[in-house]
DRENPA-3360 file (N, C-alpha, C; in nm, 2 decimals, always signed):
BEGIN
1 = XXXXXXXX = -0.82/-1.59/-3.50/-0.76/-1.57/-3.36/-0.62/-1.53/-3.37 ~ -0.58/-1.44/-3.30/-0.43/-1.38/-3.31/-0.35/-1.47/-3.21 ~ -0.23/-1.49/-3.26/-0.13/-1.60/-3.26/-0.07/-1.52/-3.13 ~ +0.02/-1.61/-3.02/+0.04/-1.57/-2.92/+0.21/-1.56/-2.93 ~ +0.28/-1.49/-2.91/+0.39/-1.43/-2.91/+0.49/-1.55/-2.86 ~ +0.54/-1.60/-2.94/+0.64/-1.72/-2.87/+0.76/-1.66/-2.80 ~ +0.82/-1.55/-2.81/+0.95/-1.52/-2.72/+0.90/-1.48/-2.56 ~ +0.71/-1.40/-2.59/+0.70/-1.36/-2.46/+0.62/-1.51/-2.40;
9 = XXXXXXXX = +0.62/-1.64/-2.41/+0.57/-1.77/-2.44/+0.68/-1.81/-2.33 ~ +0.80/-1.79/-2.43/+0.90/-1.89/-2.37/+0.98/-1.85/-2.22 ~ +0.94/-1.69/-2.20/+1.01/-1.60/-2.08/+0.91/-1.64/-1.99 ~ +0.77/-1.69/-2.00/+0.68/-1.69/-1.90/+0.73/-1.81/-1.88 ~ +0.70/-1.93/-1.94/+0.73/-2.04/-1.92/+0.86/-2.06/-1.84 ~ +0.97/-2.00/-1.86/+1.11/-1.96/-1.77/+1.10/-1.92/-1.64 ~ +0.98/-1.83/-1.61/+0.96/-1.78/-1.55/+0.92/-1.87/-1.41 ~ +0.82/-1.90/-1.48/+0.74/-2.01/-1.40/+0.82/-2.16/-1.34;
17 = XXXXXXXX = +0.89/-2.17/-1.46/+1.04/-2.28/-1.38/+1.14/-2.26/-1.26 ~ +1.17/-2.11/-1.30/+1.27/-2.09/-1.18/+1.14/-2.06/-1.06 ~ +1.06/-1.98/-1.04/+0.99/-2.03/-0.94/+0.91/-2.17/-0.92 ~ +0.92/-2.24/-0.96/+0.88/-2.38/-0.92/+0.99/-2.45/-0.90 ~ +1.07/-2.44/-0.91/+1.21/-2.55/-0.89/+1.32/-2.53/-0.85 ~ +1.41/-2.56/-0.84/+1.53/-2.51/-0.71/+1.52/-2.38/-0.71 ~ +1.64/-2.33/-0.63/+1.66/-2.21/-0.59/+1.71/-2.11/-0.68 ~ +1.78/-2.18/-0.75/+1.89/-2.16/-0.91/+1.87/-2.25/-0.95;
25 = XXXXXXXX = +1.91/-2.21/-1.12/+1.92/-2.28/-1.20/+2.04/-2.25/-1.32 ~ +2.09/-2.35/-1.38/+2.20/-2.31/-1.48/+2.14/-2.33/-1.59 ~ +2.20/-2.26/-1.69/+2.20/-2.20/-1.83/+2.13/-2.35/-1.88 ~ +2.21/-2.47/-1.90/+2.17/-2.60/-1.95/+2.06/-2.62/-1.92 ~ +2.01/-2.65/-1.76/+1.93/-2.69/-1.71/+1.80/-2.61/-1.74 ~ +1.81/-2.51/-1.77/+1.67/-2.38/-1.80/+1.67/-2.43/-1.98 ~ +1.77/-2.44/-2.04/+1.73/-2.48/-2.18/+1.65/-2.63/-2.23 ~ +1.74/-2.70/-2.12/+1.72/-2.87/-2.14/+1.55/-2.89/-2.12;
33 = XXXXXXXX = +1.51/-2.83/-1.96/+1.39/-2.84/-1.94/+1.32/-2.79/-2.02 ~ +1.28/-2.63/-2.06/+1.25/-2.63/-2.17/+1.27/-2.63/-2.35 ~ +1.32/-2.73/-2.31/+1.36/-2.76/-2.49/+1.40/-2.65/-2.58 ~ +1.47/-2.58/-2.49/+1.56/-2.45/-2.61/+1.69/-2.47/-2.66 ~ +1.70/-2.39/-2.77/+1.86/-2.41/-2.78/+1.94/-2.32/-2.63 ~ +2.06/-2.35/-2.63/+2.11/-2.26/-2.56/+2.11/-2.08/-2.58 ~ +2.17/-2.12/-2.68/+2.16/-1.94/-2.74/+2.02/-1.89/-2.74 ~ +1.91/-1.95/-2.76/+1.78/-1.90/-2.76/+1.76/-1.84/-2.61;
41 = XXXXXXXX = +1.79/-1.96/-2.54/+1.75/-1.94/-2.36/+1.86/-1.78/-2.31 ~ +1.93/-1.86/-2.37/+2.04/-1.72/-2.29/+2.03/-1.62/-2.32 ~ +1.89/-1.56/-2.46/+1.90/-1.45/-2.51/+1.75/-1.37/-2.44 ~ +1.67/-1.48/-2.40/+1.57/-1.41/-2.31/+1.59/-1.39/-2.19 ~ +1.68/-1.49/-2.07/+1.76/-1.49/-1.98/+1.84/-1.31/-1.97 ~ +1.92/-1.28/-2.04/+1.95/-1.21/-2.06/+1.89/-1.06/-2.07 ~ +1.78/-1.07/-2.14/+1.66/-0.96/-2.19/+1.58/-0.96/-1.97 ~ +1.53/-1.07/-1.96/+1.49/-1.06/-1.81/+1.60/-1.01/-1.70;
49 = XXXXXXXX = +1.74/-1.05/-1.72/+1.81/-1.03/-1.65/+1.83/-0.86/-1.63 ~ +1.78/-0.79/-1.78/+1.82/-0.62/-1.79/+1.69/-0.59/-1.68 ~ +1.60/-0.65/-1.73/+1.45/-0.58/-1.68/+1.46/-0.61/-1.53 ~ +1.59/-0.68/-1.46/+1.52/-0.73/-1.29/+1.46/-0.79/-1.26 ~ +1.37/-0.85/-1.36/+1.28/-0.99/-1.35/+1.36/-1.15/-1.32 ~ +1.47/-1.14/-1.37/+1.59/-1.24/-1.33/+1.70/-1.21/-1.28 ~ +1.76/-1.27/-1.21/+1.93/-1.20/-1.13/+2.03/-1.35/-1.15 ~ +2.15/-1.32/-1.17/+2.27/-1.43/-1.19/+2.34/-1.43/-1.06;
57 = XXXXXXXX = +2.42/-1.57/-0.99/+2.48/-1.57/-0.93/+2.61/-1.52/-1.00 ~ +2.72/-1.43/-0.92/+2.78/-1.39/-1.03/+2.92/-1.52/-0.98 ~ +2.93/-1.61/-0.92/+2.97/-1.71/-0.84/+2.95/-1.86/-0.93 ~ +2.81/-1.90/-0.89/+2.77/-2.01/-0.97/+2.76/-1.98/-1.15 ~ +2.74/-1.87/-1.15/+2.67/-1.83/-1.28/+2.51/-1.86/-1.29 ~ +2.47/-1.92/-1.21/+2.29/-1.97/-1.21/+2.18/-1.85/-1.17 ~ +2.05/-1.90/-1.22/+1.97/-1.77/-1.20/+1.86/-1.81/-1.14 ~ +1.80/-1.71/-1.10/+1.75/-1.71/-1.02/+1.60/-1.59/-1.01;
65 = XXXXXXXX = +1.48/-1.59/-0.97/+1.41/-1.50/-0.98/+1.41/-1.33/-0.97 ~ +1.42/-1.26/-0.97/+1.54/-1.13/-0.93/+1.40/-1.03/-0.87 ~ +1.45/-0.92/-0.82/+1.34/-0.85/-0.71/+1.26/-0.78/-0.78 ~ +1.26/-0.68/-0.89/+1.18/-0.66/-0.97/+1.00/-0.75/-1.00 ~ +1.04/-0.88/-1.01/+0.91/-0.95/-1.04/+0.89/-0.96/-0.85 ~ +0.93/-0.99/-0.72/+0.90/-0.95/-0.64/+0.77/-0.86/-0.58 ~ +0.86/-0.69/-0.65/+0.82/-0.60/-0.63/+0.67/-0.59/-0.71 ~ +0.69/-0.62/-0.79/+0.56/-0.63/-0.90/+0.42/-0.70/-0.83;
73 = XXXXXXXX = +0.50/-0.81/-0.79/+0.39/-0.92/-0.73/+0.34/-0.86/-0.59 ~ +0.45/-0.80/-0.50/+0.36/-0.75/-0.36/+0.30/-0.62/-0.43 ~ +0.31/-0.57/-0.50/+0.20/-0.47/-0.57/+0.07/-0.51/-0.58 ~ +0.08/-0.60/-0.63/-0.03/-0.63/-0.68/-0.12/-0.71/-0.57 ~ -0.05/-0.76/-0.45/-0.12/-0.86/-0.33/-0.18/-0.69/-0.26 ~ -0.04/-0.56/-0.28/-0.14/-0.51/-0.20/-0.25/-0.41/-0.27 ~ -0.27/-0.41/-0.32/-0.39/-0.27/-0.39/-0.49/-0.39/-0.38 ~ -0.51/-0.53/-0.41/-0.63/-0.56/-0.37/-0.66/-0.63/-0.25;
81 = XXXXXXXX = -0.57/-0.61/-0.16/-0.59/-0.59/-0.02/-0.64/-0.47/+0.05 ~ -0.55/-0.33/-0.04/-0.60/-0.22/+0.01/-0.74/-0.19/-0.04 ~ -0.76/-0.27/-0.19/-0.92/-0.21/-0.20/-1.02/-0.33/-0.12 ~ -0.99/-0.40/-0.08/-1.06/-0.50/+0.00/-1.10/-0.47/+0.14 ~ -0.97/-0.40/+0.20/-0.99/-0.39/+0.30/-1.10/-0.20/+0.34 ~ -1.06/-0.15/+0.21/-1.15/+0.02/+0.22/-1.31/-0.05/+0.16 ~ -1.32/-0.12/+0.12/-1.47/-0.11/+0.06/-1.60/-0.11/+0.15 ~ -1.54/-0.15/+0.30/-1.73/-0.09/+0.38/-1.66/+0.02/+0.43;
89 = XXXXXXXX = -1.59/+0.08/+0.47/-1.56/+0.25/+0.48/-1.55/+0.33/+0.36 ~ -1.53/+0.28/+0.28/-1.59/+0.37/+0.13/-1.72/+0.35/+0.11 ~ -1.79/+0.27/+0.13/-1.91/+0.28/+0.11/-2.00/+0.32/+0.22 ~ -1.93/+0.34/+0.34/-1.97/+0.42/+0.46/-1.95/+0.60/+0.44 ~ -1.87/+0.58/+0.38/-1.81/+0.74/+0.30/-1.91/+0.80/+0.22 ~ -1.95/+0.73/+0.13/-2.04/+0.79/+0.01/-2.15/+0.79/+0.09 ~ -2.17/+0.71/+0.16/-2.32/+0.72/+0.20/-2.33/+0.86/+0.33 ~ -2.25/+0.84/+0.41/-2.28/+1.00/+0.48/-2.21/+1.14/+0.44;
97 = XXXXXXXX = -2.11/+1.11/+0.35/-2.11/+1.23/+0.29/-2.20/+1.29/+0.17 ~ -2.23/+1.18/+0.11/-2.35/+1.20/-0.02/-2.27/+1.25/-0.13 ~ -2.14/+1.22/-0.11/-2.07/+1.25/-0.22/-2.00/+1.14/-0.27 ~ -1.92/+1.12/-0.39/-1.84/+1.02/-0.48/-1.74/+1.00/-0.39 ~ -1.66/+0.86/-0.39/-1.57/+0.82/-0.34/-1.50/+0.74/-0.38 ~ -1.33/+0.81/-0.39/-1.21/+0.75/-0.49/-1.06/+0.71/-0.40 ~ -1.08/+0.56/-0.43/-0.93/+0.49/-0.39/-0.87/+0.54/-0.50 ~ -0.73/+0.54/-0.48/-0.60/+0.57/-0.53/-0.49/+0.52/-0.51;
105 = XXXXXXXX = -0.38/+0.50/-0.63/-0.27/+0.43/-0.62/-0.19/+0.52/-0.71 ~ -0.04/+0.53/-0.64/+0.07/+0.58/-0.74/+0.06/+0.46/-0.86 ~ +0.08/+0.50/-1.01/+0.07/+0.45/-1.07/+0.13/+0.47/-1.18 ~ +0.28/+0.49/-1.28/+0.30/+0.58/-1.38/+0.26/+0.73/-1.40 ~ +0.37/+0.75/-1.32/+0.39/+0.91/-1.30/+0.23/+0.96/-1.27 ~ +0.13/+0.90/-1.23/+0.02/+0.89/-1.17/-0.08/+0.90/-1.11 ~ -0.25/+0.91/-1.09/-0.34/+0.85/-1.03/-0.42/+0.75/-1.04 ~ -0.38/+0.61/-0.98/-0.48/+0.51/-1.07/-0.58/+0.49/-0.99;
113 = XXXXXXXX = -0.69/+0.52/-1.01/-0.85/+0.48/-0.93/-0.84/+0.34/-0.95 ~ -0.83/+0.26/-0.80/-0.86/+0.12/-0.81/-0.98/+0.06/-0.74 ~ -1.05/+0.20/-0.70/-1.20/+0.17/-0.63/-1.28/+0.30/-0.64 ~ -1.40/+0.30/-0.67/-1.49/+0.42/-0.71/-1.65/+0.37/-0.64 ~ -1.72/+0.46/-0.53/-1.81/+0.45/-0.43/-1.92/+0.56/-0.58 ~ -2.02/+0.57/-0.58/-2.11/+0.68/-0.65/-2.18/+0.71/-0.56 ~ -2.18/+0.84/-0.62/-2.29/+0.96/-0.51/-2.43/+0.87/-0.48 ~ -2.43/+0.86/-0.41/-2.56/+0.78/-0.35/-2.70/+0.88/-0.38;
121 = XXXXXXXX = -2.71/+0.94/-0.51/-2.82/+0.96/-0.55/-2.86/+0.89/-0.68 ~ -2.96/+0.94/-0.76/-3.04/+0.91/-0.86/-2.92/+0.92/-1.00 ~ -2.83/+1.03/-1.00/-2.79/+1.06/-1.08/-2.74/+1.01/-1.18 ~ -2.71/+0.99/-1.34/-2.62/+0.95/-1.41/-2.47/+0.96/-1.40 ~ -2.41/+0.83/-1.37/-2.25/+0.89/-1.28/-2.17/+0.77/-1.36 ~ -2.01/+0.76/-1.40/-1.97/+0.71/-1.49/-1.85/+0.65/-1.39 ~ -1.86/+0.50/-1.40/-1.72/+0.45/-1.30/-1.62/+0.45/-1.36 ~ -1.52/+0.53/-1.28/-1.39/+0.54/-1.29/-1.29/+0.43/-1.24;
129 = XXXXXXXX = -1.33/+0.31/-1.21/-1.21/+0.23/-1.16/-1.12/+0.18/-1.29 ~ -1.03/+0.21/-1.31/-0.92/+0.24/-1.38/-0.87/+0.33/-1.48 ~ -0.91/+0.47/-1.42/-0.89/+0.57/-1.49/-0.72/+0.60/-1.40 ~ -0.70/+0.71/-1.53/-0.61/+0.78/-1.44/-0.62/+0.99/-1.39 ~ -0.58/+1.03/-1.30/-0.54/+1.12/-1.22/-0.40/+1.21/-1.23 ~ -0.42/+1.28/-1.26/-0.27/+1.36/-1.24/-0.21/+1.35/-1.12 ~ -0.10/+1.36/-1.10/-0.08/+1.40/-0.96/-0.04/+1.49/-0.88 ~ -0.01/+1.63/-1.02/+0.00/+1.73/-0.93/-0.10/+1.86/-0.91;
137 = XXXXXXXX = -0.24/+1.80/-0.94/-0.37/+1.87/-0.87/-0.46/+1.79/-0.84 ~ -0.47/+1.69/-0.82/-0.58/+1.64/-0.76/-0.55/+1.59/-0.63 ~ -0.61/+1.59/-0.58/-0.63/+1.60/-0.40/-0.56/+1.45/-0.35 ~ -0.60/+1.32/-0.46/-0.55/+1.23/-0.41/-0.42/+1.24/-0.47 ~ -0.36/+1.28/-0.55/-0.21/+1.31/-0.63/-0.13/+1.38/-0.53 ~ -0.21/+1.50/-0.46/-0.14/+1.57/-0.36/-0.04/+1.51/-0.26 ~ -0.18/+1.40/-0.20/-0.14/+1.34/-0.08/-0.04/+1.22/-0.11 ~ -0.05/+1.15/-0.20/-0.01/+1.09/-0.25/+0.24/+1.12/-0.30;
145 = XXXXXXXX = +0.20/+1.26/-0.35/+0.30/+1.32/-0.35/+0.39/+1.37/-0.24 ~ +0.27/+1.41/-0.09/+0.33/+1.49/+0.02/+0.41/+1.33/+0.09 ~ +0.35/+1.21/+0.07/+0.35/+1.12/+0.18/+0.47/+1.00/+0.07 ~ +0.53/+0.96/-0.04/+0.52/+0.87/-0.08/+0.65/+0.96/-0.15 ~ +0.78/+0.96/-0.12/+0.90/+0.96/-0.20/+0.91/+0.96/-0.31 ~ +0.88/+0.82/-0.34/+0.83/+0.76/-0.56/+0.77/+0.89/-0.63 ~ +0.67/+0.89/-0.53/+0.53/+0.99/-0.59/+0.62/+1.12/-0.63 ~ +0.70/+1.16/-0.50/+0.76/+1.32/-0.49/+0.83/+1.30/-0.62;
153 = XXXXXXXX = +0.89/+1.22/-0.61/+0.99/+1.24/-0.75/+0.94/+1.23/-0.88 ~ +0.83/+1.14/-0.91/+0.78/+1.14/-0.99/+0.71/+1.26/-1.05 ~ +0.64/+1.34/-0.94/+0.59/+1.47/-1.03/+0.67/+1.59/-0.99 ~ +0.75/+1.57/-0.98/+0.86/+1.65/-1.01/+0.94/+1.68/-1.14 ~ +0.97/+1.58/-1.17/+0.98/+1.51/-1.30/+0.87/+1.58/-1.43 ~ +0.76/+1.48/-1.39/+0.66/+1.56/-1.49/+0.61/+1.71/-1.55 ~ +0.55/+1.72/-1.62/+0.48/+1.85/-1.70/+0.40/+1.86/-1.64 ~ +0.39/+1.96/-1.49/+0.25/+2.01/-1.50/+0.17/+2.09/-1.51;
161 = XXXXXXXX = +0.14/+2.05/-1.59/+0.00/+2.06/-1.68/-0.11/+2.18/-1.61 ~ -0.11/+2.30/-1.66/-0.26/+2.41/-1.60/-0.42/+2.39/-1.66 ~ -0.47/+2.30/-1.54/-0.57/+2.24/-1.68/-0.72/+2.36/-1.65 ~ -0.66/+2.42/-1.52/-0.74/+2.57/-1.53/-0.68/+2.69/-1.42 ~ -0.73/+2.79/-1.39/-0.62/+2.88/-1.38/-0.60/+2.89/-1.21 ~ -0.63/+2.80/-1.16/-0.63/+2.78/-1.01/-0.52/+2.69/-1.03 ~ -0.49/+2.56/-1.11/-0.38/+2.44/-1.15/-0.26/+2.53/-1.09 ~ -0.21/+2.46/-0.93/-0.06/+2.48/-0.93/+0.04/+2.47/-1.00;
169 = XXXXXXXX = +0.13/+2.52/-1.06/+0.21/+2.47/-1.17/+0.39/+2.47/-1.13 ~ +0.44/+2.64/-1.03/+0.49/+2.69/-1.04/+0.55/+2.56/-0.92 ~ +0.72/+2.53/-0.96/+0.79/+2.42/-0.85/+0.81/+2.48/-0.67 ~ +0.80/+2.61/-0.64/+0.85/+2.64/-0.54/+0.66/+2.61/-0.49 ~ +0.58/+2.68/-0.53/+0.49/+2.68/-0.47/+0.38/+2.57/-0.48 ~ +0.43/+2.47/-0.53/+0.38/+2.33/-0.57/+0.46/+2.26/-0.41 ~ +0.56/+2.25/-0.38/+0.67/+2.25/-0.30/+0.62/+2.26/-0.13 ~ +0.50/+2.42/-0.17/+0.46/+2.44/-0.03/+0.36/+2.36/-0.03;
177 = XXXXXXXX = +0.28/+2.37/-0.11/+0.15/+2.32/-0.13/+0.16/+2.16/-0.06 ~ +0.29/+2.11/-0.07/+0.31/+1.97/-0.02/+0.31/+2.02/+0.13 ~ +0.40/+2.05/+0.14/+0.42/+2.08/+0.29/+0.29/+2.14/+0.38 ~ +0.22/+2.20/+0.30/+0.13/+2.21/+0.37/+0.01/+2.11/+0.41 ~ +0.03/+2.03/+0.30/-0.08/+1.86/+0.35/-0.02/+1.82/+0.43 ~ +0.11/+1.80/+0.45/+0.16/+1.68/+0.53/+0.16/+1.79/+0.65 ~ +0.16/+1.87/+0.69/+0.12/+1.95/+0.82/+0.01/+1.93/+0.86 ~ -0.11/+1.90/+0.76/-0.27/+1.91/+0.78/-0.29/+1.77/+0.78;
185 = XXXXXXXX = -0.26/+1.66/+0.72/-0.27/+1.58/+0.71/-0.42/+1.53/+0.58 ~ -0.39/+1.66/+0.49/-0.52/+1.60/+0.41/-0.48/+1.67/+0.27 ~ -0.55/+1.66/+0.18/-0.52/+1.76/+0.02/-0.61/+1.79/+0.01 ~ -0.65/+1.92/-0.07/-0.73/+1.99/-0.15/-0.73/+1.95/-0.27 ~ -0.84/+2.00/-0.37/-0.83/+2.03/-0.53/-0.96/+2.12/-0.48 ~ -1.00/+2.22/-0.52/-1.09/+2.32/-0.53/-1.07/+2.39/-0.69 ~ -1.13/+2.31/-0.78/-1.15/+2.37/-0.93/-1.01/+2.38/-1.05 ~ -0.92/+2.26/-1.00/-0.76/+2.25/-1.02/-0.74/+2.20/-1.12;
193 = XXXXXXXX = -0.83/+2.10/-1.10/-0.84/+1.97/-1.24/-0.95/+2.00/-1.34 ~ -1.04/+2.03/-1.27/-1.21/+2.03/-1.34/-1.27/+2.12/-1.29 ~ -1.31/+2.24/-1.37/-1.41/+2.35/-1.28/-1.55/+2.30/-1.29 ~ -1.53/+2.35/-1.15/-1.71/+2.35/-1.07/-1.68/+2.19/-0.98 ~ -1.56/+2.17/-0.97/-1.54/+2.03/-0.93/-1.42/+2.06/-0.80 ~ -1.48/+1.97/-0.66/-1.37/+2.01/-0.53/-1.31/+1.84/-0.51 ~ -1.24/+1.84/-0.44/-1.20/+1.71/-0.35/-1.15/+1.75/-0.25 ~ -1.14/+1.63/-0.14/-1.04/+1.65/-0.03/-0.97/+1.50/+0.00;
201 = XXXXXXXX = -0.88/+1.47/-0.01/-0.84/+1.38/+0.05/-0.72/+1.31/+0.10 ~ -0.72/+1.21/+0.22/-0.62/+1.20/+0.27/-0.54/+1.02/+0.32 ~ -0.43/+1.02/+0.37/-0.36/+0.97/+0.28/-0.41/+0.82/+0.38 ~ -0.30/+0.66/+0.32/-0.36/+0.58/+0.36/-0.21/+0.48/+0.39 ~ -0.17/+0.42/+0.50/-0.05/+0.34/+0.54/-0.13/+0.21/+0.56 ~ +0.02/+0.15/+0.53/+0.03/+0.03/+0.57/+0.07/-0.04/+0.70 ~ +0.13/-0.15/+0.74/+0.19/-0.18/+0.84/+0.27/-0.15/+0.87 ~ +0.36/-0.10/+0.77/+0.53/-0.06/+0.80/+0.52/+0.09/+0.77;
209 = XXXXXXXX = +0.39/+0.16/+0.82/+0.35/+0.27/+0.78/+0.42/+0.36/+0.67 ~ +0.42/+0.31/+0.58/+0.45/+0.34/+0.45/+0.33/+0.37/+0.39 ~ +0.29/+0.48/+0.27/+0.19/+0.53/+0.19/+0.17/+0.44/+0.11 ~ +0.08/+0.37/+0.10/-0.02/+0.30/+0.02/-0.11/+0.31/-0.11 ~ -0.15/+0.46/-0.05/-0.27/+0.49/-0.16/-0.34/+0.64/-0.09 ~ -0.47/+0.65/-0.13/-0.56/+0.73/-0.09/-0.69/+0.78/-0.08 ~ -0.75/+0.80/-0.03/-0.88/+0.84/-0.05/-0.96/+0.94/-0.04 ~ -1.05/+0.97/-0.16/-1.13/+1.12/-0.15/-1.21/+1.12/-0.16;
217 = XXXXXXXX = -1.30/+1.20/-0.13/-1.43/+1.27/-0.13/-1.43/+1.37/-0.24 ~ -1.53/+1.38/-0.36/-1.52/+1.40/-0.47/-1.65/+1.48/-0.50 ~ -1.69/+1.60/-0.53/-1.82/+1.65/-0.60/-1.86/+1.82/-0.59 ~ -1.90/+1.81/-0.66/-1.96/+1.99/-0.72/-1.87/+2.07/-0.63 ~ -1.85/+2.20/-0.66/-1.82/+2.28/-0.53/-1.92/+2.35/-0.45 ~ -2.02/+2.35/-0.52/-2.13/+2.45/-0.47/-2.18/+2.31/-0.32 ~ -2.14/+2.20/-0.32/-2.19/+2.11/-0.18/-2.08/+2.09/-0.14 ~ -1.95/+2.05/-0.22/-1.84/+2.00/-0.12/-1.78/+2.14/-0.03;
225 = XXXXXXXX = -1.78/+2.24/-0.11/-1.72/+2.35/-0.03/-1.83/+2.48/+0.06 ~ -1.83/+2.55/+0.13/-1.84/+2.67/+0.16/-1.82/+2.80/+0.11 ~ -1.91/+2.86/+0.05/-1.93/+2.95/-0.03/-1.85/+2.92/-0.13 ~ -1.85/+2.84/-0.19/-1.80/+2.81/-0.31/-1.62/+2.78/-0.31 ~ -1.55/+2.83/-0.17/-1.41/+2.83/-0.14/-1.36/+2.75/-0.06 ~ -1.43/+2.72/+0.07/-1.35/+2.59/+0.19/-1.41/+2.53/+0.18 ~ -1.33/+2.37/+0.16/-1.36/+2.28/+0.17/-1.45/+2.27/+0.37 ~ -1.58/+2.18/+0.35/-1.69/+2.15/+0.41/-1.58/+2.10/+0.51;
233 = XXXXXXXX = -1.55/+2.16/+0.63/-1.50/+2.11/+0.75/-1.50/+1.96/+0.82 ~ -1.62/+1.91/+0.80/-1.73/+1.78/+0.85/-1.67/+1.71/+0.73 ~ -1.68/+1.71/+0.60/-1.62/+1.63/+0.51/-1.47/+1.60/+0.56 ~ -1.39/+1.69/+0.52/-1.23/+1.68/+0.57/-1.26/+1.59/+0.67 ~ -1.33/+1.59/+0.82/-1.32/+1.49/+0.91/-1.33/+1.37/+0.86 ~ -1.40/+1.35/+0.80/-1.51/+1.24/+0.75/-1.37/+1.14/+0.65 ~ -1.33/+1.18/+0.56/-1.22/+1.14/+0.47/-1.12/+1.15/+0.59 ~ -1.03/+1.19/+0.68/-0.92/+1.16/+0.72/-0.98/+1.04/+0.84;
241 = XXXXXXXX = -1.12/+1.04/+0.89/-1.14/+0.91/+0.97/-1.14/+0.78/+0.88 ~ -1.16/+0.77/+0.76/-1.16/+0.67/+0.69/-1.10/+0.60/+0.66 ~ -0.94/+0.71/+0.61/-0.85/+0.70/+0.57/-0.77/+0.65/+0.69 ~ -0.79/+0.65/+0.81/-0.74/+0.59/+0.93/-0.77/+0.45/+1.00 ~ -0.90/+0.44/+0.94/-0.98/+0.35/+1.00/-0.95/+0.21/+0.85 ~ -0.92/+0.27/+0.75/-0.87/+0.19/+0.65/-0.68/+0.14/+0.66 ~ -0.63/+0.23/+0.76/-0.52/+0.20/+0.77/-0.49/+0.16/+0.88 ~ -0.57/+0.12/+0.98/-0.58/+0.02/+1.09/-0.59/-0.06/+1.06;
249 = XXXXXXX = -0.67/-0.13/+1.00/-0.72/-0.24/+0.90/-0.63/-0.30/+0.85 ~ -0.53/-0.22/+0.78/-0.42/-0.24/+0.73/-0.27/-0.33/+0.81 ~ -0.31/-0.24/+0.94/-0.24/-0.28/+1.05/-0.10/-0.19/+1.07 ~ -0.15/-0.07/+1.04/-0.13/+0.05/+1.06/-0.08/+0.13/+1.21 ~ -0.19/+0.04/+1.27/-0.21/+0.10/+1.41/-0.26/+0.27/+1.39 ~ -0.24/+0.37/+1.51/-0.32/+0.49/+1.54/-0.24/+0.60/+1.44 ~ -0.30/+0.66/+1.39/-0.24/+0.78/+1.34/-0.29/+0.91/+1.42;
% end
């Protein structure tokens, strides 16, 4: 059995102190309790304190939980809120549209599927809940990018990638291509990521209507689209009511 890492040991156990016990704590007091030397404590303190995981009073000198592990933690209350609260409209999704259906989260420069509905037929179909998505062609990456700041900047940043010859690549017209979701209120992929493969989908808020995530409608182009080029009108409805009715839920209110 592989031995467990005593420095990442001793930061959890730190960790788990300062939130359990006063508000702050001093250098002594975090080593005493846990039986460290001082210099030991002060050198993981320190290592947490770079990462945001811990913050110092710069007054008392005492420490304290820092917003980083926060941020981390309401991440994580919400994506399985958010997939909690989409899973009978995703699965209301797959079933009248007859197509695949994919939750989404920004996630490292990002798509992370944190829920996957399958085509409600016979077929051999492979679950994606924790794969990842590009973000600057796929339909949930789109919306994801037009609606979410992080997201803009993030694939901005990135290489993207022409993974066929429809793949937006160029910055100016990657740029409209945003602008034009957030006008429509939905994303495309029509053969961007995967040929013979469409999506459409659209975006999903929270309470403080802030972007969340997203959801799409996923399969062949020869069913998702019209003559092979527009996306299926009745779908697009179908994914932006979902995506509404998941972000009421949310407590969203009306979009």
């Amino acid at each position: 059995m592989a031995k467990n890492i005593q420095s990442l040991e001793r930061a959890a156990a730190m960790l788990r102190l300062l939130a359990g016990g006063e508000r702050r704590l001093g250098l002594s007091d975090i080593a005493s309790s846990l039986e460290l030397a001082k210099g030991t404590a002060h050198g993981i303190l320190r290592t947490l304190q770079a990462e945001g995981f811990v913050e110092q009073d710069p007054t008392s000198g005492r420490y304290q939980l820092g917003a980083e592990l926060l941020r981390l933690g309401n991440s994580y209350l919400d994506v399985h809120e958010l997939r909690a609260r989409a899973l009978v409209w995703t699965d209301d999704l797959a079933r009248s549209s007859g197509e695949s259906v994919h939750l989404g989260v920004l996630h490292q420069q990002g798509v992370l599927i944190v829920h996957h509905v399958f085509r409600p037929d016979d077929s051999r179909q492979v679950l994606e809940v924790g794969a990842m998505q590009p973000l600057h062609s796929t339909a949930l990456g789109k919306v994801l990018s037009a609606y979410d700041p992080v997201a803009h900047s993030e694939v901005l940043e990135i290489d993207r990638e022409a993974f066929t010859p429809r793949t937006v690549t160029a910055l100016r017209a990657f740029e409209a291509e945003l602008d034009l979701t957030r006008a429509r209120g939905w994303a495309a992929d029509v053969e961007e990521t995967w040929e013979g493969v469409a999506a459409v989908a659209a975006p999903i808020h929270d309470r403080r209507r802030m972007p969340v995530g997203a959801i799409a409608i996923t399969g062949a182009v020869e069913r998702v689209c019209d003559d092979g080029k527009e996306l299926r009108a009745e779908l697009i409805a179908a994914v932006r009511d979902c995506a509404r009715a998941v972000s009421r839920d949310l407590g969203a209110g009306r979009f």
